[in-house]
N, C-alpha and C positions, 0 to 999 in steps of 0.2 A: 713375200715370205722371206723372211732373213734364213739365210743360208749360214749353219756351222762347221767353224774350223775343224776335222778331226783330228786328235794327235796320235801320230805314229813314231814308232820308233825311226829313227834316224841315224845315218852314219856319215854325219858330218865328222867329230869327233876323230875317224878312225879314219877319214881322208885326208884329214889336214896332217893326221900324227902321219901318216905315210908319205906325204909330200916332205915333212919338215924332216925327217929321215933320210929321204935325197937329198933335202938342201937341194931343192927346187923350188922358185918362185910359180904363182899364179900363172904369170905371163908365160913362161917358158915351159910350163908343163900345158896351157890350154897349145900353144904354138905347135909342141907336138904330138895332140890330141887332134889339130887341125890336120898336120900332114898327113897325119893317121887316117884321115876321113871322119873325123867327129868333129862337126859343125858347133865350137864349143869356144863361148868368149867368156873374158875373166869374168866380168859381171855373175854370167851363169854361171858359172864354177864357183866363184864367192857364192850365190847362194845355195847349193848345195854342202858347202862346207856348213854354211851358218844354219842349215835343216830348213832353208826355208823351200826348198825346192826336190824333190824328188829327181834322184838319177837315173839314167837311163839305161839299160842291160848295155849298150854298147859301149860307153862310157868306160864301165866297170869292165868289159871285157879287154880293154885297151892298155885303162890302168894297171892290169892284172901282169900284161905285157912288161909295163913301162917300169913297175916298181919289181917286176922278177919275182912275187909275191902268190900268197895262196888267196882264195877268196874267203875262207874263213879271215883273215887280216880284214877284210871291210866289213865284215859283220862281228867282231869280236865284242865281246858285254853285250851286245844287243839283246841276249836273251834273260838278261837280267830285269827281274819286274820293279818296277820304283814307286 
């Protein structure tokens, strides 16, 4: 039985616009995501950017940390229907 993709919303979009805000690369943000305790290589982190991959609450709770930011910032538009 073929198995379907669902689509969900995603907040790639709103992770990268907050990285690129830092003016923080991939590298340097998974690096201290690692020190952090989030088990987290660019690869993963590219796909989460690109929605191919679901994040993980811890992730986001680190991020929330690292960019000094509110959580509405990672969910921002998402509530818009397209």
């Amino acid at each position: 039985m073929e198995q379907k993709i669902r689509r969900d919303r995603n907040m790639g979009d709103n992770l990268r616009k907050l990285r690129l805000c830092h003016n923080i690369s991939q590298e340097k943000l998974c690096a201290e995501l690692q020190r952090r305790g989030c088990d987290i290589g660019r690869s993963t982190y590219a796909k989460y950017e690109a929605g191919e991959l679901n994040i993980r609450a811890s992730v986001i709770i680190e991020l929330k940390k690292i960019y000094n930011c509110s959580y509405d910032d990672f969910f921002d538009g998402l509530d818009v229907i397209v």
